[in-house]
VEXLODO-323317 format. One record per atom (N, C-alpha, C, O): residue number from 1; residue in one letter; atom name; x, y, z. Coordinates in nm, 3 decimals, padded with zeros to 5 digits. Example, Ala and Ser with C-alpha at 12.3 -4.5 7.8 and 13.67 -1.06 7.14 Angstrom:
<rs>
+-----+----+----+---------+---------+---------+
!   i ! aa ! at !      xx !      yy !      zz !
+-----+----+----+---------+---------+---------+
!   1 !  A !  N !  01.319 ! -00.569 !  00.780 !
!   1 !  A ! CA !  01.230 ! -00.450 !  00.780 !
!   1 !  A !  C !  01.320 ! -00.330 !  00.780 !
!   1 !  A !  O !  01.424 ! -00.332 !  00.846 !
!   2 !  S !  N !  01.285 ! -00.225 !  00.708 !
!   2 !  S ! CA !  01.367 ! -00.106 !  00.714 !
!   2 !  S !  C !  01.290 !  00.003 !  00.787 !
!   2 !  S !  O !  01.341 !  00.114 !  00.804 !
+-----+----+----+---------+---------+---------+
</rs>
This chain:
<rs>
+-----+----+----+---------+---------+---------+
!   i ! aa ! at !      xx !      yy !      zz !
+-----+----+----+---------+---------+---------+
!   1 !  X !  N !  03.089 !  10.230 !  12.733 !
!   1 !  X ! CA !  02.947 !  10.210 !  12.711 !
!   1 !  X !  C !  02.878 !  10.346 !  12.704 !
!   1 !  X !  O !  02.906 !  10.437 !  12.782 !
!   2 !  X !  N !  02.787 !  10.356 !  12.608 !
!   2 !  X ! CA !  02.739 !  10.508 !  12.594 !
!   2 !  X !  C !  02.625 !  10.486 !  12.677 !
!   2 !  X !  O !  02.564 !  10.379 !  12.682 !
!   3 !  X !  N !  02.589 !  10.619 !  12.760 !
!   3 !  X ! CA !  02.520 !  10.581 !  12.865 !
!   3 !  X !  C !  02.356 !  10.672 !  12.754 !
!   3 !  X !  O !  02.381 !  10.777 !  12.696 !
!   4 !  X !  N !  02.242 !  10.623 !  12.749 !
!   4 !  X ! CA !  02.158 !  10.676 !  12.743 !
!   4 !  X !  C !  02.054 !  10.811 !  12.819 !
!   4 !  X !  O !  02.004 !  10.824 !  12.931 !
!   5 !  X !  N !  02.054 !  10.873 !  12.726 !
!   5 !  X ! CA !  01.971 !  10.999 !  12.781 !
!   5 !  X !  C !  01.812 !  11.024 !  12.736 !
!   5 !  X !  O !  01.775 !  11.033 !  12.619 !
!   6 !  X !  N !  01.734 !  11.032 !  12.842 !
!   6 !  X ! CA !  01.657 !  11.023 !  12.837 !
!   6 !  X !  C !  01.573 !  11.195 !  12.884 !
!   6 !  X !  O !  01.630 !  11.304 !  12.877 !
!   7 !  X !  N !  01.468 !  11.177 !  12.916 !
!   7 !  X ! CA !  01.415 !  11.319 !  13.000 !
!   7 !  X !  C !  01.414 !  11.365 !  13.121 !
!   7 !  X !  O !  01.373 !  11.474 !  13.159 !
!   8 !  X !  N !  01.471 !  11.262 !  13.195 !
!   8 !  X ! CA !  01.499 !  11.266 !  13.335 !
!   8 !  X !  C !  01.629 !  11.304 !  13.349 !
!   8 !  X !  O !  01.667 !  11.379 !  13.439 !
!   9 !  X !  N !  01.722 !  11.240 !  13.236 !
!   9 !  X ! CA !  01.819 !  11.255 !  13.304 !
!   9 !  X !  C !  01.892 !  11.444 !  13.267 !
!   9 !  X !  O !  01.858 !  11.513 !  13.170 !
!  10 !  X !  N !  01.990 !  11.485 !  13.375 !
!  10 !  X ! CA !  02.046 !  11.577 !  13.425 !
!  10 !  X !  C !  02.193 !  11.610 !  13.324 !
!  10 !  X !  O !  02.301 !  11.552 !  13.329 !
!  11 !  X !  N !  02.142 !  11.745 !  13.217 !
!  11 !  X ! CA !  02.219 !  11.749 !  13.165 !
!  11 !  X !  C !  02.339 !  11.916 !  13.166 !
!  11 !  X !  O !  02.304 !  12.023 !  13.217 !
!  12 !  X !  N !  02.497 !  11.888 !  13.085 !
!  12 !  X ! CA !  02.545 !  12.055 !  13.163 !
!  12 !  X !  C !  02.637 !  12.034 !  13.074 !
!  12 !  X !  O !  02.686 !  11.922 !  13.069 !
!  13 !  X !  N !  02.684 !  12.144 !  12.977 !
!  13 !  X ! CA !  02.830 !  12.139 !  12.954 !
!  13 !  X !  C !  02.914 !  12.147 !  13.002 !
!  13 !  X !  O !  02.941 !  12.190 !  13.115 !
!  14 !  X !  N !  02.991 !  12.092 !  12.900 !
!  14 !  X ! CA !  03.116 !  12.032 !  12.942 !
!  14 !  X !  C !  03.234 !  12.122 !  12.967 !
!  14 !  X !  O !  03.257 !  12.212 !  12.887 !
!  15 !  X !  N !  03.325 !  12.100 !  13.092 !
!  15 !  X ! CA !  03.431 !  12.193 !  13.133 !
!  15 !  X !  C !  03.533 !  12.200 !  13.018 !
!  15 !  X !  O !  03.595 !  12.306 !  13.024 !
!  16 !  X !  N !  03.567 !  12.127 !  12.922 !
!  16 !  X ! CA !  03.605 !  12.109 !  12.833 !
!  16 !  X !  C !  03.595 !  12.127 !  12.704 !
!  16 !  X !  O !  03.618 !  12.041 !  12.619 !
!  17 !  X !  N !  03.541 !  12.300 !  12.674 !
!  17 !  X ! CA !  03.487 !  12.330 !  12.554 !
!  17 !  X !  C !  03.459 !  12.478 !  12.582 !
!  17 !  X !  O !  03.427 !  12.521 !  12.693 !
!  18 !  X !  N !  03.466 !  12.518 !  12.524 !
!  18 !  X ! CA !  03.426 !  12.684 !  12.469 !
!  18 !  X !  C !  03.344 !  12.715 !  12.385 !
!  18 !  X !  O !  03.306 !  12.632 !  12.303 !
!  19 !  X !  N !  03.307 !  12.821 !  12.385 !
!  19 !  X ! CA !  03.169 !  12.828 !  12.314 !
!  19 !  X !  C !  03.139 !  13.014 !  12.299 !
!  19 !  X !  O !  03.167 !  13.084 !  12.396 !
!  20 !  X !  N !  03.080 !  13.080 !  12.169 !
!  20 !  X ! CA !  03.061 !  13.171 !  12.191 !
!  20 !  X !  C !  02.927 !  13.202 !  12.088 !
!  20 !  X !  O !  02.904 !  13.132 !  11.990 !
!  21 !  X !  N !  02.856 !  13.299 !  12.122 !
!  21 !  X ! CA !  02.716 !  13.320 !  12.054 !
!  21 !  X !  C !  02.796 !  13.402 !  11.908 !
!  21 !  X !  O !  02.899 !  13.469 !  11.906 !
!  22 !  X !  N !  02.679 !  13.355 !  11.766 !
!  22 !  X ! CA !  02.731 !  13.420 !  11.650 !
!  22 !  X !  C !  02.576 !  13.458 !  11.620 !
!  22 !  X !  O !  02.505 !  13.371 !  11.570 !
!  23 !  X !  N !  02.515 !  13.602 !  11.653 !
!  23 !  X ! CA !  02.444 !  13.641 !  11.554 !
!  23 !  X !  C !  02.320 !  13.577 !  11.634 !
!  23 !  X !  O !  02.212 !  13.604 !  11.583 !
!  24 !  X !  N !  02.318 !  13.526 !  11.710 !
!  24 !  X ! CA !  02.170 !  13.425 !  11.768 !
!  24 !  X !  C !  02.210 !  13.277 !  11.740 !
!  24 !  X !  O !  02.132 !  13.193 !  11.786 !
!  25 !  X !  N !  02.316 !  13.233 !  11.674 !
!  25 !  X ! CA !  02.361 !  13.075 !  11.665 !
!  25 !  X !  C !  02.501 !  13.082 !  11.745 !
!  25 !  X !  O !  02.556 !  13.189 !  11.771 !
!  26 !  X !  N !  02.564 !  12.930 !  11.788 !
!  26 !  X ! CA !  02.597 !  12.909 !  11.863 !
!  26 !  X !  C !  02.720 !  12.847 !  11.801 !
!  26 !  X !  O !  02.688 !  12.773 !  11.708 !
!  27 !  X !  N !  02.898 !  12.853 !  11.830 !
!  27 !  X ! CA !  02.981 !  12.796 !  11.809 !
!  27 !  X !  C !  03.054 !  12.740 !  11.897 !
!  27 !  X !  O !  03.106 !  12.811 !  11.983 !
!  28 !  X !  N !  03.075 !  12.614 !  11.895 !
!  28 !  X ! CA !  03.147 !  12.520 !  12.051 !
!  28 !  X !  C !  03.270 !  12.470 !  11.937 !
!  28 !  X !  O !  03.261 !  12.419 !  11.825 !
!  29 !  X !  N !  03.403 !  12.515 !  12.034 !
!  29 !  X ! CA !  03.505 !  12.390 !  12.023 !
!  29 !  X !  C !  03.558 !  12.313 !  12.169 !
!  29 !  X !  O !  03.582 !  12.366 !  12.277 !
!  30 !  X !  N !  03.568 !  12.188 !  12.135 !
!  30 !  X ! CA !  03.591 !  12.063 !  12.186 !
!  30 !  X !  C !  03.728 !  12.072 !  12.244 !
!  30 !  X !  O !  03.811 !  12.009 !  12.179 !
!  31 !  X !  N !  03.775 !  12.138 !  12.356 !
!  31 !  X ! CA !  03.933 !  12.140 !  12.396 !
!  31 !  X !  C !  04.016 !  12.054 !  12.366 !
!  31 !  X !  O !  04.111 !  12.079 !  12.293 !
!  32 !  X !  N !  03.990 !  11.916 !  12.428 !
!  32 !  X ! CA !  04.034 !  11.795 !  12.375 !
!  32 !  X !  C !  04.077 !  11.737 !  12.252 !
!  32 !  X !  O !  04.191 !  11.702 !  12.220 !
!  33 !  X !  N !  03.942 !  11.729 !  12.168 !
!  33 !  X ! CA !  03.967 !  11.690 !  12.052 !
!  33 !  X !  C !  03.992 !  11.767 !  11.930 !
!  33 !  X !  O !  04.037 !  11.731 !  11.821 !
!  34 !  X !  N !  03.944 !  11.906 !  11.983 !
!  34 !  X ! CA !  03.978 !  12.040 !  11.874 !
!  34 !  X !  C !  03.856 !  12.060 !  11.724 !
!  34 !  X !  O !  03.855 !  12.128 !  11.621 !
!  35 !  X !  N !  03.767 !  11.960 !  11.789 !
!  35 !  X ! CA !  03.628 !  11.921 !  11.730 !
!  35 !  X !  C !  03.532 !  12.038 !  11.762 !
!  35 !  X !  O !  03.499 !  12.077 !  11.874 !
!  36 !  X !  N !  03.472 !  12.115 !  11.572 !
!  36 !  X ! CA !  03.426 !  12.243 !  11.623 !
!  36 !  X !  C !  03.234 !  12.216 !  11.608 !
!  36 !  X !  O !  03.179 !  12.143 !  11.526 !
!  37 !  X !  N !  03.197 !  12.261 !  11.666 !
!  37 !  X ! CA !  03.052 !  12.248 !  11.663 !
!  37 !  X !  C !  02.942 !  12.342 !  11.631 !
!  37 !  X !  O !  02.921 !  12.414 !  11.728 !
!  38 !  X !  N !  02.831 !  12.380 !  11.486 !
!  38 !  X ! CA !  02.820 !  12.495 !  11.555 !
!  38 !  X !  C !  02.656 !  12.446 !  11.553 !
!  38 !  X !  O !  02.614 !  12.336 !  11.517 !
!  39 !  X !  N !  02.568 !  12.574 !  11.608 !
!  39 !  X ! CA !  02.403 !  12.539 !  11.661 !
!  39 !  X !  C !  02.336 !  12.648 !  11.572 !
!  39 !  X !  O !  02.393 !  12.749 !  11.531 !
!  40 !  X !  N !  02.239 !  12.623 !  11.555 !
!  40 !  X ! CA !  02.140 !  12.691 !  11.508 !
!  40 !  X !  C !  02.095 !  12.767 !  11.594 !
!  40 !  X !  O !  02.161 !  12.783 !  11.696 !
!  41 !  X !  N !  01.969 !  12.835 !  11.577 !
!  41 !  X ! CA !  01.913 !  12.929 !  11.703 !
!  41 !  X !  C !  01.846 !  12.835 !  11.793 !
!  41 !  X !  O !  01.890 !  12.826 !  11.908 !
!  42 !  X !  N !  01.774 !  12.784 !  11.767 !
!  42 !  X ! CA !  01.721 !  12.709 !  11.823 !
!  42 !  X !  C !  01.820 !  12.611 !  11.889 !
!  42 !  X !  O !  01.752 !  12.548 !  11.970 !
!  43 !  X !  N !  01.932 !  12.573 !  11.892 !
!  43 !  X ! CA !  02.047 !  12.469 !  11.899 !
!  43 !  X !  C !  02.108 !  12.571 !  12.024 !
!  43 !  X !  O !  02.132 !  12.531 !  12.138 !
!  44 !  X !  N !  02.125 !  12.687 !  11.983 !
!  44 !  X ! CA !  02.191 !  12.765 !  12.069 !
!  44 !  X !  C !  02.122 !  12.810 !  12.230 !
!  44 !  X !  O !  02.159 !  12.837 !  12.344 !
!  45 !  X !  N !  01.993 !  12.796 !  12.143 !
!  45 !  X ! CA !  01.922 !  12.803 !  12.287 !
!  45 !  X !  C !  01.908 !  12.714 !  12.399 !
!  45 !  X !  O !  01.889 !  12.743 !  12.517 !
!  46 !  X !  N !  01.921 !  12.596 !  12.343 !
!  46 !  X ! CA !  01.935 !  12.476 !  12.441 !
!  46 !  X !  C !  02.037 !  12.476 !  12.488 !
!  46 !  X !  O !  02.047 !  12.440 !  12.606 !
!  47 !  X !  N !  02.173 !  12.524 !  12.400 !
!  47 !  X ! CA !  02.314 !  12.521 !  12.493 !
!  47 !  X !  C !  02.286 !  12.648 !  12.562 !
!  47 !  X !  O !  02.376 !  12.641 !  12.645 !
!  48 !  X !  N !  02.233 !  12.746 !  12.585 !
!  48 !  X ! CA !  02.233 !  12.827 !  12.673 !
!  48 !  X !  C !  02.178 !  12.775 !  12.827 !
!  48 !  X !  O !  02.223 !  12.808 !  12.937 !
!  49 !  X !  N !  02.045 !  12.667 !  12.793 !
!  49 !  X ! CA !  01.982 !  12.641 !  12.898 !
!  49 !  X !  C !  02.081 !  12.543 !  12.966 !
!  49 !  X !  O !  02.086 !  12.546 !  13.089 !
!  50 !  X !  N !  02.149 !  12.469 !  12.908 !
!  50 !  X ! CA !  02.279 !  12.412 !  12.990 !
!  50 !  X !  C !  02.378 !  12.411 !  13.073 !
!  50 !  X !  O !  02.413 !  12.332 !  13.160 !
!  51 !  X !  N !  02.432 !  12.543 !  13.022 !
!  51 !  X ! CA !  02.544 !  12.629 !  13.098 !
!  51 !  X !  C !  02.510 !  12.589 !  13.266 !
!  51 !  X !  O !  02.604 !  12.586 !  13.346 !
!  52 !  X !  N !  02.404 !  12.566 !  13.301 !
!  52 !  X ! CA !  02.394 !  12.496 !  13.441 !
!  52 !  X !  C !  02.324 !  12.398 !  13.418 !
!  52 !  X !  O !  02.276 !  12.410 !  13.305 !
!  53 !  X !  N !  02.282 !  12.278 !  13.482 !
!  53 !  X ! CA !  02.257 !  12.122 !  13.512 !
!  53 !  X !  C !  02.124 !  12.142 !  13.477 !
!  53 !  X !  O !  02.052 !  12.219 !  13.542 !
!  54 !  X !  N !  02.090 !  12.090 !  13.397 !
!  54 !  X ! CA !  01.906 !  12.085 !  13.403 !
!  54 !  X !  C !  01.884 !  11.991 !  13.357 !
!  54 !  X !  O !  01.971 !  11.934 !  13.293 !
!  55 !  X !  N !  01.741 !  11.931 !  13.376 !
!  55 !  X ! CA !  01.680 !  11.788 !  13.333 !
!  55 !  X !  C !  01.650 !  11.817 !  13.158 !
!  55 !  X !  O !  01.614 !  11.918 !  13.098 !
!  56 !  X !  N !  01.676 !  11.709 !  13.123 !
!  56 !  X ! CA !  01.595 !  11.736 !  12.936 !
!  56 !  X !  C !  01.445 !  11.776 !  12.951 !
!  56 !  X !  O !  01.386 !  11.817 !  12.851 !
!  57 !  X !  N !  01.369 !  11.765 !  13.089 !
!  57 !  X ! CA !  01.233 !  11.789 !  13.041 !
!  57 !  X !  C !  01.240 !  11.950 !  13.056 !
!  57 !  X !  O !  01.217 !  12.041 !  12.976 !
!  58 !  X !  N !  01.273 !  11.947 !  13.170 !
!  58 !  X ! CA !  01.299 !  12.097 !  13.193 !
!  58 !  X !  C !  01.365 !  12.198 !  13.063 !
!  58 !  X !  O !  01.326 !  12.314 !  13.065 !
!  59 !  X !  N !  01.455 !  12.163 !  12.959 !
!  59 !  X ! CA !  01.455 !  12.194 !  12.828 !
!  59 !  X !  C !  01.379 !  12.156 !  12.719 !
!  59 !  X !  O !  01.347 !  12.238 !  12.633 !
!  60 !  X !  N !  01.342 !  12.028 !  12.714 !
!  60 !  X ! CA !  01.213 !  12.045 !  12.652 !
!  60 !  X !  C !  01.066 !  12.131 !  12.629 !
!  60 !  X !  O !  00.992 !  12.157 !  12.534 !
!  61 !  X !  N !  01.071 !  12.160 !  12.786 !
!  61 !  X ! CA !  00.953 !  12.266 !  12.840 !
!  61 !  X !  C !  00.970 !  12.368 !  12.815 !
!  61 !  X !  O !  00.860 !  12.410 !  12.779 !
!  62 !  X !  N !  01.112 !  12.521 !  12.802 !
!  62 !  X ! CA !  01.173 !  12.559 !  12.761 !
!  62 !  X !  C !  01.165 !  12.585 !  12.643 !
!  62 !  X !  O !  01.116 !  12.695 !  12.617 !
!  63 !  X !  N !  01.202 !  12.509 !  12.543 !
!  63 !  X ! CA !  01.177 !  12.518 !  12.415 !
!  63 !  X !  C !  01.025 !  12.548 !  12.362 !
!  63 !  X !  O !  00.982 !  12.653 !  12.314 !
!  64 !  X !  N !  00.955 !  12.420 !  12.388 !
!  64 !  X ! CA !  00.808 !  12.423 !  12.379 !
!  64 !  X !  C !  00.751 !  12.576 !  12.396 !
!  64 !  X !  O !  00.686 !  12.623 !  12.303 !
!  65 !  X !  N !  00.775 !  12.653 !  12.513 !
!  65 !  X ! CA !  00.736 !  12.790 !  12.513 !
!  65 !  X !  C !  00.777 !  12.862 !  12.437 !
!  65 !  X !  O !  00.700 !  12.955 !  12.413 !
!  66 !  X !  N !  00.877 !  12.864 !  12.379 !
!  66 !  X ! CA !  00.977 !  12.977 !  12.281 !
!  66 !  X !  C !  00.926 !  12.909 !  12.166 !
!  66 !  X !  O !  00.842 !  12.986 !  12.119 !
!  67 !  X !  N !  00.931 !  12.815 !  12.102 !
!  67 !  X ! CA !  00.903 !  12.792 !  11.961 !
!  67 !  X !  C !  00.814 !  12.734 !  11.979 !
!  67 !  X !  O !  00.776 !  12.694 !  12.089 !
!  68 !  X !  N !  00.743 !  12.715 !  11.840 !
!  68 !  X ! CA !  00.616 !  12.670 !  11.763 !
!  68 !  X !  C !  00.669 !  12.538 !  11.723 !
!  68 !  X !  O !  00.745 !  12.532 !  11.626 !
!  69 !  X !  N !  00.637 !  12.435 !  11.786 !
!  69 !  X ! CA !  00.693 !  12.321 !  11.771 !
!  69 !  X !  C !  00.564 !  12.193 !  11.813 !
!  69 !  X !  O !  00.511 !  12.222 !  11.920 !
!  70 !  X !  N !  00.523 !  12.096 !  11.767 !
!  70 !  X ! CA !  00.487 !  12.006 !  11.819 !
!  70 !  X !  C !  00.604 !  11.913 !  11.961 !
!  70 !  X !  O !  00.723 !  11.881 !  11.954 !
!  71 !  X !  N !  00.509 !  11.895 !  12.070 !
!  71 !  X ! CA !  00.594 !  11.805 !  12.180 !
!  71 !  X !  C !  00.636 !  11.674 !  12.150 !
!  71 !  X !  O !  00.726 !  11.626 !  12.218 !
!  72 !  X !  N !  00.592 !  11.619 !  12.071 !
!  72 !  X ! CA !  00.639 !  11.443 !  12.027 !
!  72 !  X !  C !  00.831 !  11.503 !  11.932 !
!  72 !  X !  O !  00.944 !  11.460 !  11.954 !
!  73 !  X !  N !  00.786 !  11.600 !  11.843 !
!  73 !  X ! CA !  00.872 !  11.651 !  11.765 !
!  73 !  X !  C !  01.018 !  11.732 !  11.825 !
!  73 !  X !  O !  01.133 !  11.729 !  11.781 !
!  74 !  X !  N !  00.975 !  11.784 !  11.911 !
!  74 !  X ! CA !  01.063 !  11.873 !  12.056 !
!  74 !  X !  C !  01.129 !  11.757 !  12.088 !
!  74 !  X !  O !  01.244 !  11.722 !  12.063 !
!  75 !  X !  N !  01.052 !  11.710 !  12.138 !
!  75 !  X ! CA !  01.142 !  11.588 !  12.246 !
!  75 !  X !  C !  01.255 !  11.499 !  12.175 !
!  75 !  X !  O !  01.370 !  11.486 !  12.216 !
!  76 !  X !  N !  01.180 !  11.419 !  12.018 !
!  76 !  X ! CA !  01.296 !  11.374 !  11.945 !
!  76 !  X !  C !  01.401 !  11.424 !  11.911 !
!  76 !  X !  O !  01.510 !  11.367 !  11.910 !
!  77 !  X !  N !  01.370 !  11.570 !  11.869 !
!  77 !  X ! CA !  01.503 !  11.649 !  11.791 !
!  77 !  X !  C !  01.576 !  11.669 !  11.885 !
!  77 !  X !  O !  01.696 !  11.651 !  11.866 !
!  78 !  X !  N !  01.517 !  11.723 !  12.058 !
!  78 !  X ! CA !  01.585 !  11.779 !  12.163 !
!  78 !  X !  C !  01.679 !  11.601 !  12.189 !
!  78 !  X !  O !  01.802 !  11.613 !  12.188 !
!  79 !  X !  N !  01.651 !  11.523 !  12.200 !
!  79 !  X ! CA !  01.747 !  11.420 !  12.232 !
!  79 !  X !  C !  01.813 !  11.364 !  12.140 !
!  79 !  X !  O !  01.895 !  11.278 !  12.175 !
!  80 !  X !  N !  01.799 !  11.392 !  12.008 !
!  80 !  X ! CA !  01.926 !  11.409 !  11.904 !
!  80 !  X !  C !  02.016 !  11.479 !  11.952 !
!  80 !  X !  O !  02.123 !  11.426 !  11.983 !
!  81 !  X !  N !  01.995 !  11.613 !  11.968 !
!  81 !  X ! CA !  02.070 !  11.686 !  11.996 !
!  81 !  X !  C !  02.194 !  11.709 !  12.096 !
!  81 !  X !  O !  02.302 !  11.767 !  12.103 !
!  82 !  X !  N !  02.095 !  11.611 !  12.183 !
!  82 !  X ! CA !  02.209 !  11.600 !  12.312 !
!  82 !  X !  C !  02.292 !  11.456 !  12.333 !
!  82 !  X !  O !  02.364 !  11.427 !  12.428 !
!  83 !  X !  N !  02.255 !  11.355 !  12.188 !
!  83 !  X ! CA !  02.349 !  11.248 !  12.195 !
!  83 !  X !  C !  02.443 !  11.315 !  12.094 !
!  83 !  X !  O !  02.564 !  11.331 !  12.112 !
!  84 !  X !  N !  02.386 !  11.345 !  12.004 !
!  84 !  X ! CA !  02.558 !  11.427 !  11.907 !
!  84 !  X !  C !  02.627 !  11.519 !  11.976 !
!  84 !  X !  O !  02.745 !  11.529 !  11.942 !
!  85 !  X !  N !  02.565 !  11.632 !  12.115 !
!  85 !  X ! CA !  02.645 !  11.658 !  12.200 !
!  85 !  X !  C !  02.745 !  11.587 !  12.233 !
!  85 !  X !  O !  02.860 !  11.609 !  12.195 !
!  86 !  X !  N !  02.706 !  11.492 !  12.310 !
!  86 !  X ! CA !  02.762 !  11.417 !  12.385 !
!  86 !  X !  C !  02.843 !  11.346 !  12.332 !
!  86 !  X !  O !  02.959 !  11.342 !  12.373 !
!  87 !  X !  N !  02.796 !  11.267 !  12.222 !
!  87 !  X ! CA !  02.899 !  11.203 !  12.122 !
!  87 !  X !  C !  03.047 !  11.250 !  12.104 !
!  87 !  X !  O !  03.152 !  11.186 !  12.110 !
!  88 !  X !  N !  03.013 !  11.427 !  12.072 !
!  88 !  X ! CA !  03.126 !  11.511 !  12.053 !
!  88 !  X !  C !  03.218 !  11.534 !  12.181 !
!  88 !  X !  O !  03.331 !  11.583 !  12.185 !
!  89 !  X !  N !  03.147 !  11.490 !  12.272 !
!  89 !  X ! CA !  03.186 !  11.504 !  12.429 !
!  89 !  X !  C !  03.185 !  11.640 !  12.506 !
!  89 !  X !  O !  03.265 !  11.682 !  12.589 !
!  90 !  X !  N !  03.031 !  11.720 !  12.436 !
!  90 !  X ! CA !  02.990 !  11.901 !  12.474 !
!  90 !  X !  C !  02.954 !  11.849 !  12.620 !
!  90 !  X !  O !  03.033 !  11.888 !  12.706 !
!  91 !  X !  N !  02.878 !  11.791 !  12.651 !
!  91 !  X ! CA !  02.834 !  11.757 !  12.756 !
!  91 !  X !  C !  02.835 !  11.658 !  12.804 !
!  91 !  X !  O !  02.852 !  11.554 !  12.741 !
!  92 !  X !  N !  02.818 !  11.663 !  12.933 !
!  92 !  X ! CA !  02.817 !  11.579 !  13.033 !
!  92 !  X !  C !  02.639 !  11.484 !  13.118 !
!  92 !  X !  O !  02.531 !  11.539 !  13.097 !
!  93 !  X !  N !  02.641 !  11.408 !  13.166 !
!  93 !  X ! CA !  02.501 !  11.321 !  13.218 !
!  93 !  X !  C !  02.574 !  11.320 !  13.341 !
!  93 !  X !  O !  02.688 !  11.284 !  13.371 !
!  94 !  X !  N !  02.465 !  11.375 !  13.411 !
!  94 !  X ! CA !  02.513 !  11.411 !  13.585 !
!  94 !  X !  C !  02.449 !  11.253 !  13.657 !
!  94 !  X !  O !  02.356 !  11.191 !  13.606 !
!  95 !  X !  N !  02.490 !  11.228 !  13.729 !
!  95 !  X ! CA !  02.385 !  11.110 !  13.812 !
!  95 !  X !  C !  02.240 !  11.181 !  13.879 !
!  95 !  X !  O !  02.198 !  11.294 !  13.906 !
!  96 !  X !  N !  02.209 !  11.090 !  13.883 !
!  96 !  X ! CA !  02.065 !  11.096 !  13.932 !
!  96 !  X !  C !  02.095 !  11.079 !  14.072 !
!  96 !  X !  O !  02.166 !  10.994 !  14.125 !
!  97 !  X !  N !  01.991 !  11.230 !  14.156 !
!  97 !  X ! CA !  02.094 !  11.224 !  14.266 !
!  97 !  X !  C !  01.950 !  11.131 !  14.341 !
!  97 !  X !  O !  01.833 !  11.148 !  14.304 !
!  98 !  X !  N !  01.999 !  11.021 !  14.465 !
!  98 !  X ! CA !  01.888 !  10.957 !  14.503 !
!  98 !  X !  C !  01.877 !  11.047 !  14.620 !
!  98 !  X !  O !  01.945 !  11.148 !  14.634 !
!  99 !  X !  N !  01.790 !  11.006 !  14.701 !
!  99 !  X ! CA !  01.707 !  11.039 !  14.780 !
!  99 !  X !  C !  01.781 !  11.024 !  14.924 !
!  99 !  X !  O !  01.744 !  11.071 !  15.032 !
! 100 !  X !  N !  01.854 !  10.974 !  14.906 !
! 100 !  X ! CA !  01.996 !  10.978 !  15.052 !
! 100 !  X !  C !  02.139 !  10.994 !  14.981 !
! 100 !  X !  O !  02.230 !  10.927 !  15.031 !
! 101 !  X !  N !  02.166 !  11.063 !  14.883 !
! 101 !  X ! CA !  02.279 !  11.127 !  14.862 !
! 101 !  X !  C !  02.322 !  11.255 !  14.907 !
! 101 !  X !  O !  02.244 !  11.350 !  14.908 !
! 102 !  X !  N !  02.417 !  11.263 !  14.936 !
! 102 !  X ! CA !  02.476 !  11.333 !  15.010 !
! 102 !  X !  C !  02.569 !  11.486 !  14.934 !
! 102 !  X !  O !  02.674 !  11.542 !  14.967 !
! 103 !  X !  N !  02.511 !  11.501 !  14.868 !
! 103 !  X ! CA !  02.583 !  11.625 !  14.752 !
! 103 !  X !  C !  02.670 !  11.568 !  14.664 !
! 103 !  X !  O !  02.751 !  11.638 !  14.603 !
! 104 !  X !  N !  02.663 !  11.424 !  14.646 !
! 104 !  X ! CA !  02.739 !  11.376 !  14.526 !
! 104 !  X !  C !  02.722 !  11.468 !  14.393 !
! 104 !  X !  O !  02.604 !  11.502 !  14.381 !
! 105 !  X !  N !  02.810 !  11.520 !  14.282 !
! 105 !  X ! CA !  02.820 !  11.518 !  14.142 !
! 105 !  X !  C !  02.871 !  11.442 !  14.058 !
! 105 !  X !  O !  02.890 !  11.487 !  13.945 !
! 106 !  X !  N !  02.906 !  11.314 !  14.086 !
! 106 !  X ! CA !  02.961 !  11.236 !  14.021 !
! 106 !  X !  C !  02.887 !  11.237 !  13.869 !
! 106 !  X !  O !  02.770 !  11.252 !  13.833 !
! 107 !  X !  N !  02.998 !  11.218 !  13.810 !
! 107 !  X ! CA !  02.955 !  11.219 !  13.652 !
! 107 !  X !  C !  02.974 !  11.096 !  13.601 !
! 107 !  X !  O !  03.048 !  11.015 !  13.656 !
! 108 !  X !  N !  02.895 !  11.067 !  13.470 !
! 108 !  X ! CA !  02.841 !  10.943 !  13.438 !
! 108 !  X !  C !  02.939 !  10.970 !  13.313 !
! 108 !  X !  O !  02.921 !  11.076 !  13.253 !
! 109 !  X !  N !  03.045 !  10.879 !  13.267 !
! 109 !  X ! CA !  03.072 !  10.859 !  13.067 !
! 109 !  X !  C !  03.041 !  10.778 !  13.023 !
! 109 !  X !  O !  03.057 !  10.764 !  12.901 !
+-----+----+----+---------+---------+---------+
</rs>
């Protein structure tokens, strides 16, 4: 079941992929599947903000400051972006940690 991503939820690449900057754009291959990916600048910048766990708003917000973008427009493209991630299997959807968890990271597929 593909789990939906939204702005809340907690996003990070994946241990399973490599990735190196070209020029200000971004090239990921897929360990697994050997599936190559590459990003735009703007594409690259969001996989940068990844490299550790962050919420989509918190990259949304992110972006919004760096580029000239409308926020209705940010937000759609930014969650394209991170289901064809994900699709490809770049990243990962962390759980939502509740309010009496205990340092869980359990990961969501």
């Amino acid at each position: 079941m593909k789990t939906p991503i939204s702005t809340t939820s907690i996003i990070v690449a994946s241990a399973d992929q490599i990735s190196c900057d070209l020029e200000g754009e971004a090239a990921i291959l897929n360990l697994k599947s050997g599936t190559y990916f590459g990003l735009d600048p703007v594409g690259a910048t969001v996989w940068s903000l990844i490299a550790q766990p962050r919420r989509v708003v918190e990259i949304r917000d992110s972006i919004l400051e760096s580029y000239d973008v409308e926020a209705e427009r940010c937000s759609r493209d930014l969650l394209q972006l991170l289901g064809d991630l994900h699709a490809h299997g770049l990243i990962q959807i962390l759980d939502e940690p509740a309010s009496s968890d205990r340092g869980s990271d359990e990961k969501i597929s």
